[in-house]
C-alpha positions, 0 to 999 in steps of 0.5 A, spaced: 500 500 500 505 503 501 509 503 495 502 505 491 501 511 495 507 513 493 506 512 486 500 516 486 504 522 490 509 521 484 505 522 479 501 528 483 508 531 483 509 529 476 503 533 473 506 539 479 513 540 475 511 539 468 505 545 469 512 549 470 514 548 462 506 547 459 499 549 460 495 544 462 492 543 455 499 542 452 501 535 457 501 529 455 500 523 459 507 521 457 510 528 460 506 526 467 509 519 467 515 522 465 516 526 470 515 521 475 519 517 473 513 511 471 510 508 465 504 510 463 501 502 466 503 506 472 500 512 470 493 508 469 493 504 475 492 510 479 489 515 474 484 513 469 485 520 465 490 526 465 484 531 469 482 525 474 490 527 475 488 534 475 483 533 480 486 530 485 491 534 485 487 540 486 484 535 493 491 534 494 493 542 494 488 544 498 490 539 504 497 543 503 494 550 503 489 548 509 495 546 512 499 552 511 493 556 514 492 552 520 500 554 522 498 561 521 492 561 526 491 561 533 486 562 538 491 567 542 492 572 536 487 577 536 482 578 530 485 584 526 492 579 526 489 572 525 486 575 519 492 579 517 496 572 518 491 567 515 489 571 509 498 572 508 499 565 508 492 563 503 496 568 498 503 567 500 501 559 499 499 561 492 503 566 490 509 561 491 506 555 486 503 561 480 503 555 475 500 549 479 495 555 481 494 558 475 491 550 472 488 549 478 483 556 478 482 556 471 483 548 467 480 545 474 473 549 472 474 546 463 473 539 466 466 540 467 462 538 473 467 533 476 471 540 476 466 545 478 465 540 484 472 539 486 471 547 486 465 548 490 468 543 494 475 546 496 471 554 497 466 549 502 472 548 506 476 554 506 468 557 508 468 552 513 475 555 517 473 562 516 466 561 519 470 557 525 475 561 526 469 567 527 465 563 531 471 562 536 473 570 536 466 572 538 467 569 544 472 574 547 470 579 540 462 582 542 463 586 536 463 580 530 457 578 527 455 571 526 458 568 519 453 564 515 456 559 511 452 562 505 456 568 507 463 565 508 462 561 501 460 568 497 466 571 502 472 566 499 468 565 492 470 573 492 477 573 494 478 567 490 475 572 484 480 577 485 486 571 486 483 570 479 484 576 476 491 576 478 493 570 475 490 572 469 492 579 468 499 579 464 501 585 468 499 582 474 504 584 480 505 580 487 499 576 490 500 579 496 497 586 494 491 584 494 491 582 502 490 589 504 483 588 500 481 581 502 483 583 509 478 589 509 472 584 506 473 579 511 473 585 517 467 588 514 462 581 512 464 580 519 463 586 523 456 586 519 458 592 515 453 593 509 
């Protein structure tokens, strides 16, 4: 089990460093294979298509960038400085992986339901952090207002939409640029500010 789990990161890993030299579109199952270091048998045993490769990536990804998040959250910290902190590290862990990023915020939505699906899936969970993380800071923070998940969700799909735009404006600058705005948002939905 163990050496198939490997594989299966081996090819994920694949998938990741050939998105650094072609789109999406231009990757072959033989660059993915190639890159792991596998045969194609291996790829088929694993994946049944290159965007079933894709999509869980993308699952794969948002575990990792959850768990980036998570060490910038704490309890202790204040409100104004667990937002600045959480919304540094979500950019910051996207900023540093700008063509995986690229693929999985514009290729991931080409594949049709399973890639809306995968989408809605991850936003669902950032959501669910961000409505957690307001729940706990209302405990010693009177001035938040509860966060419905409908609210998270329109609140990450926002700033998601911004991240998008960046990464495809060919001018785009540093990520990071766009904390001050996502920062102002989260404080404003959850002071229930109109």
């Amino acid at each position: 089990m163990k050496a198939e789990t490997n594989y299966r990161v081996r090819l994920l890993e694949g998938l990741t460093q050939v998105l650094e030299s072609k789109t999406y579109r231009e990757i072959t199952l033989a660059d993915i294979a190639a890159a792991a270091r596998v045969s194609r048998r291996t790829f088929y045993e694993h994946f049944p298509s290159k965007d079933d490769c894709l999509l869980a990536l993308a699952d794969h990804t948002s575990k990792s960038m959850m768990v980036a998040v998570l060490k910038a959250s704490s309890p202790t910290k204040t409100w104004p400085v667990l937002v600045r902190d959480i919304t540094q590290a979500y950019l910051f862990f996207i900023e540093s992986k700008p063509h995986l990023m690229r693929a999985l915020y514009i290729d991931l939505a080409a594949l049709g339901e399973s890639g809306v699906q995968m989408r809605r899936r991850v936003a669902e969970q950032f959501a669910l952090f961000l409505q957690k993380q307001v729940e706990q800071q209302r405990t010693s923070n009177k001035a938040l207002q509860p966060m419905s998940l409908l609210m998270s969700m329109a609140l990450v799909a926002g700033i998601n939409e911004l991240i998008l735009y960046e990464l495809t404006e060919k001018k785009a600058g540093s990520l990071m640029e766009l904390a001050p705005t996502a920062e102002q948002l989260i404080h404003r939905v959850a002071a229930g500010q109109q």
